[in-house]
C-alpha positions in Angstrom: 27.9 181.2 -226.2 28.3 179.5 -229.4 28.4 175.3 -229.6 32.0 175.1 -230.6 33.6 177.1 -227.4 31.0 174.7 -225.4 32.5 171.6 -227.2 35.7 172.9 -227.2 35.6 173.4 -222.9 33.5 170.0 -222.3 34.6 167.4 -224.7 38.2 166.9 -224.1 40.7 164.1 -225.2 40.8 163.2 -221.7 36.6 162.3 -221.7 36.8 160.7 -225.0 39.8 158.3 -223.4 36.9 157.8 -220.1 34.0 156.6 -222.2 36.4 154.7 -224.1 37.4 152.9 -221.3 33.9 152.7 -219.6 32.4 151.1 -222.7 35.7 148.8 -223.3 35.2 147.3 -219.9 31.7 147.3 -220.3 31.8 144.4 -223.2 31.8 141.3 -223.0 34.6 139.3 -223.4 36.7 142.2 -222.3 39.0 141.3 -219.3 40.8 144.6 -218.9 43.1 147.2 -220.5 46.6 146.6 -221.3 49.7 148.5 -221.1 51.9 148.0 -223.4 55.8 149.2 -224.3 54.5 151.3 -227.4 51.6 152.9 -225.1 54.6 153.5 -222.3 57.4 155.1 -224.6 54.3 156.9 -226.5 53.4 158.3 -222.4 57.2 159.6 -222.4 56.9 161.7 -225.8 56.8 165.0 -226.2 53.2 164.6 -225.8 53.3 163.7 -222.7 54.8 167.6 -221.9 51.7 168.8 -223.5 49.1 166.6 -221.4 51.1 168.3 -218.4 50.4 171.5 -219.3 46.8 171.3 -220.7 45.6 167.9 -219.5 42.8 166.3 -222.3 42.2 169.7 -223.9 40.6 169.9 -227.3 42.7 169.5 -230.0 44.9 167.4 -228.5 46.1 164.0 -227.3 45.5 161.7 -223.9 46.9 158.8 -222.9 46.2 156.0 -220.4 46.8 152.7 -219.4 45.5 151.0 -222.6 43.7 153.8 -223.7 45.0 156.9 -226.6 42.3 159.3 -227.3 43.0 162.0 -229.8 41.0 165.0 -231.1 42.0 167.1 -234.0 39.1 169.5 -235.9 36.3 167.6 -234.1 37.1 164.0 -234.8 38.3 162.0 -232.6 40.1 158.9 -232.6 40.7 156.3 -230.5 43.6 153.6 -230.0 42.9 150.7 -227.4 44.9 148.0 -226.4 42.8 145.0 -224.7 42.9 141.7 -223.1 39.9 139.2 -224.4 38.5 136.5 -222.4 39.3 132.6 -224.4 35.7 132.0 -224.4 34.6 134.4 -226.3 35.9 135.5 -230.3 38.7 137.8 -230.2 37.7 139.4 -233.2 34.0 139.4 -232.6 35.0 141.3 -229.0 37.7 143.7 -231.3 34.4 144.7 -233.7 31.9 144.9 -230.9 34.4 147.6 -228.7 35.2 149.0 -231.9 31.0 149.6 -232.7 30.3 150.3 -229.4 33.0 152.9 -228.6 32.4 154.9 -232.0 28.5 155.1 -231.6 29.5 156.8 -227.7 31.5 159.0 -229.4 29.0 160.5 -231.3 26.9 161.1 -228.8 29.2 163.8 -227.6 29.2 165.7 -230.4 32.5 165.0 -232.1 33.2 162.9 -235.5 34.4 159.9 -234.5 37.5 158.9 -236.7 39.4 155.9 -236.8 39.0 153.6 -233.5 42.1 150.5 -233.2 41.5 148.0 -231.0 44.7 145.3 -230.2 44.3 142.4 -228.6 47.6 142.1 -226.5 46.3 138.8 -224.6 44.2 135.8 -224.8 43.0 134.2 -221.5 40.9 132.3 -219.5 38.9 134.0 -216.9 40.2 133.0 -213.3 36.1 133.5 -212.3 34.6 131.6 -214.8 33.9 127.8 -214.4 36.0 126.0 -217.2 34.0 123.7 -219.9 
C-alpha cells in the first residue's frame, strides 16, 4: 500500500475540520465557534450534496458550525469563524489559532494552505471575574 491511497482513506476534509476545531477551542482567548449566514447558505450549496454522498473525503470540502475545511491535491485549507474573549487581543488570538491550526495540519501529512480566521464577536466571559 502506497502513502497516497493511505492519506487519501485517513486524512479527510472532515478530520482536518476536527483538529481545527479541537485546537480553535483549545486557545486561549477563544470562546467558541460561530455560525454565521455565509457558513449557513455555504452548508446549503451544491456542496453540501457532495458531503452527503461522500462525507469529508479527500479532495473535497466539509463544513461545520464555524468550521470549512477543504482539501485539493494535498493542501488543505481552513476557514474559521470565532468568537474572542474582551480580555484578551483579538488579533493576537486570530494569529495564534491561525499558527496553531497550520502547524496540526502538517502533522497529518497534508500541505497546509491558506487558514482564515474571522472574528464574528467580541465578549466578556460570563466565568471570568471582571477587572
Amino acid at each position: 500500500m502506497s502513502d497516497q491511497s493511505l492519506r487519501g482513506s485517513i486524512i479527510t476534509s472532515r478530520l482536518i475540520a476536527s483538529i481545527a476545531t479541537r485546537t480553535t477551542l483549545e486557545t486561549p482567548g477563544v470562546l467558541r465557534l460561530e455560525s454565521t449566514i455565509q457558513g449557513f447558505l455555504a452548508r446549503l450549496g451544491p456542496a453540501a450534496l457532495q458531503n452527503l454522498r461522500h462525507p469529508g473525503s479527500q479532495d473535497s470540502t466539509y463544513r461545520q458550525t464555524g468550521v470549512t475545511a477543504t482539501i485539493s491535491d494535498g493542501t488543505a485549507r481552513v476557514q474559521l469563524d470565532i468568537a474572542t474573549d474582551i480580555a484578551y487581543t483579538a488579533l493576537d488570538v486570530a494569529e495564534t489559532v491561525r499558527r496553531r491550526v497550520r502547524e496540526n495540519i502538517s502533522h497529518t501529512g497534508l500541505t497546509p494552505g491558506t487558514i482564515d480566521v474571522t472574528i464574528v464577536a467580541i465578549e466578556h466571559h460570563r466565568g471570568a471575574a471582571m477587572l
